[in-house]
C-alpha positions in Angstrom: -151.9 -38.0 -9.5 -151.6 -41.2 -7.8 -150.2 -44.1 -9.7 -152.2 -47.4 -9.3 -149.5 -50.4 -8.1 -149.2 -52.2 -11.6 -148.0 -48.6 -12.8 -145.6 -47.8 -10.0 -143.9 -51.5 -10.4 -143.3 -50.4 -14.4 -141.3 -47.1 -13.5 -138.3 -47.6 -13.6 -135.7 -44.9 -11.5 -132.8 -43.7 -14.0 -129.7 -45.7 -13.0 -132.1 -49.1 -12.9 -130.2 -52.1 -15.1 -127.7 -49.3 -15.4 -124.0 -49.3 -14.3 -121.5 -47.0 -14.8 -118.0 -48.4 -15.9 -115.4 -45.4 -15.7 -117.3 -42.9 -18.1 -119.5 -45.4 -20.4 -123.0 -46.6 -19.3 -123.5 -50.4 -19.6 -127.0 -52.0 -19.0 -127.1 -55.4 -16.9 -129.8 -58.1 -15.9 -129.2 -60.0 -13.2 -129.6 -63.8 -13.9 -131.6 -65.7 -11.2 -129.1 -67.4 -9.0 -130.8 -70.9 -9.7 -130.2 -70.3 -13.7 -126.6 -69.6 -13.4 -125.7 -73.2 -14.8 -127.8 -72.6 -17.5 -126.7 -69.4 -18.5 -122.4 -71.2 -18.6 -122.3 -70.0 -15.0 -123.0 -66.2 -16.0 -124.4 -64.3 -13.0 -125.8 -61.6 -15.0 -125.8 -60.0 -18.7 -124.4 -57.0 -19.6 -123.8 -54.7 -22.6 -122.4 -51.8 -23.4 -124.0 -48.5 -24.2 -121.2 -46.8 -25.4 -122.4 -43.5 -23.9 -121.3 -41.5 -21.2 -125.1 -39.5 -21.0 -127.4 -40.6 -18.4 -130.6 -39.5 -20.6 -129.3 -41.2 -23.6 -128.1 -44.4 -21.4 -131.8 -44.1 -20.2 -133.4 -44.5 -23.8 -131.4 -47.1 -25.2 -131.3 -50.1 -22.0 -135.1 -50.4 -22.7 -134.3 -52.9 -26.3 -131.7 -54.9 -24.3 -133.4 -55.1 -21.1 -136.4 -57.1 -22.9 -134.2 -59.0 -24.6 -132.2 -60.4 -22.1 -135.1 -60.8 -20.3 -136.4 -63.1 -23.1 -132.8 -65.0 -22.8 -133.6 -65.8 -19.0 -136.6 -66.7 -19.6 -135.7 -69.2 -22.5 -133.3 -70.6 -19.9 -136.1 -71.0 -17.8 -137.9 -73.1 -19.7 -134.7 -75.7 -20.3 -134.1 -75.8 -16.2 -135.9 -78.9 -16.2 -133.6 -80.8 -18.1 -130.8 -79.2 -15.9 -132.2 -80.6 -12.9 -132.9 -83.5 -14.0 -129.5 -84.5 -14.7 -128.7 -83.2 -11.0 -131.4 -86.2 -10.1 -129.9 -88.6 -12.1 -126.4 -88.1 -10.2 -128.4 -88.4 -7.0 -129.6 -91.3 -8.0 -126.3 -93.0 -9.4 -125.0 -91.7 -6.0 -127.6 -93.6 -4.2 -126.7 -96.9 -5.9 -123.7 -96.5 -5.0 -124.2 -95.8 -1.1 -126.4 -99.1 -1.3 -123.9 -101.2 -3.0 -121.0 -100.8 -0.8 -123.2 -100.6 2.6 -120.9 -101.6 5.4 -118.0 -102.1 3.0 -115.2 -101.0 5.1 -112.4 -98.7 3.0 -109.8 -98.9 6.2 -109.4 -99.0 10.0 -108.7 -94.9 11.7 -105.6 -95.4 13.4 -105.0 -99.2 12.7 -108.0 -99.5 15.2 -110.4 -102.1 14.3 -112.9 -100.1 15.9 -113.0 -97.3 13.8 -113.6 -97.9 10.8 -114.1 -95.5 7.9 -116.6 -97.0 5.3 -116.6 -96.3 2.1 -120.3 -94.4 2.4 -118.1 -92.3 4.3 -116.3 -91.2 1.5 -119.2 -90.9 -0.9 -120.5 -89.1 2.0 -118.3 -86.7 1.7 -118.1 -86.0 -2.3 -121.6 -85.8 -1.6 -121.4 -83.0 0.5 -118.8 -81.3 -1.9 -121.4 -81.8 -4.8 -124.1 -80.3 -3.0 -122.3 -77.4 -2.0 -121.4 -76.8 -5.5 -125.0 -77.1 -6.6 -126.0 -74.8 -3.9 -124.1 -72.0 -5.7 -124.9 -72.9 -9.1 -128.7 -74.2 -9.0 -130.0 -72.6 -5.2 -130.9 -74.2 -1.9 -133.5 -76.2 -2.6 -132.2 -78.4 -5.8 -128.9 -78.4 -3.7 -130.8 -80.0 -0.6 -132.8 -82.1 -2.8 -130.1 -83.6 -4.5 -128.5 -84.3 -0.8 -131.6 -86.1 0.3 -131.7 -88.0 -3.1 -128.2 -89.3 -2.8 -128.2 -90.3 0.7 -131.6 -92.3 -0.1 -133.2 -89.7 2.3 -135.6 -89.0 -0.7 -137.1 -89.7 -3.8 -137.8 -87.4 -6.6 -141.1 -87.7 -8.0 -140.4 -87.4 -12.2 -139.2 -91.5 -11.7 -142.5 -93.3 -10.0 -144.8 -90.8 -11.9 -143.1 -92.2 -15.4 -143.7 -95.0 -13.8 -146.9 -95.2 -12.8 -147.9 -93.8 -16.2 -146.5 -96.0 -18.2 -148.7 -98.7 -16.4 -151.4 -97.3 -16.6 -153.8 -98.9 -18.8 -155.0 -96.6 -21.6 
């Protein structure tokens, strides 16, 4: 008998969201990378089984998978709010690079002609934020909220508030 490909995706093989720990079985679900900061920076959720049996393992992960399936998809439903805050920072940085444009923080070397600015430096913190972002919310918030900052780009939840709020009704 041939299973049709909805069917084959819902088999599961024996040891999957299973890990052995030593003798006990414990059942994990991996968090997607871009919900980490959601979840408190949890990369996955596990439990214990408190069996050493394979079969028995087998029968029980089904209750907890679901449910902490349900967690990471209630997590996925707040992530707006999470990035959002990551594009108010952006913006706050981008201010910032616009206020102190061409302000000059010192002189490389006692050299007038290099001097480090002080978007340098916010160039720099930037960099380090985005990085960190990278890990916790994924590539493409990360390199949004790079663009944002540097004034490279504009995120779209601002003019869209905008525009509908002046909109007549």
């Amino acid at each position: 008998m041939r299973l049709g490909r909805g069917a084959r995706e819902q088999c599961m093989a024996p040891t999957d969201y299973l890990k052995l720990r030593g003798r006990t079985w414990f059942v994990r679900v991996q968090i997607p990378p871009h919900l980490w900061a959601a979840a408190g920076g949890k990369r996955e959720y596990v439990k214990t089984l408190k069996t050493s049996d394979l079969n028995e393992a087998n029968r029980l992960k089904h209750a907890y998978v679901a449910a902490f399936q349900r967690q990471i998809a209630g997590l996925a439903r707040r992530k707006p709010n999470v990035l959002g805050d990551l594009y108010e920072k952006a913006l706050a940085w981008r201010d910032a690079m616009e206020r102190h444009k061409g302000d000059v923080m010192l002189f490389e070397g006692g050299d007038e002609e290099h001097p480090y600015y002080v978007t340098d430096e916010f160039l720099s913190q930037i960099s380090d934020e985005a990085n960190e972002f990278l890990e916790t919310h994924g590539e493409k918030a990360a390199a949004a909220f790079y663009k944002v900052a540097k004034g490279e780009g504009t995120p779209l939840r601002g003019p869209v508030d905008t525009w509908l709020a002046s909109k007549p009704v």
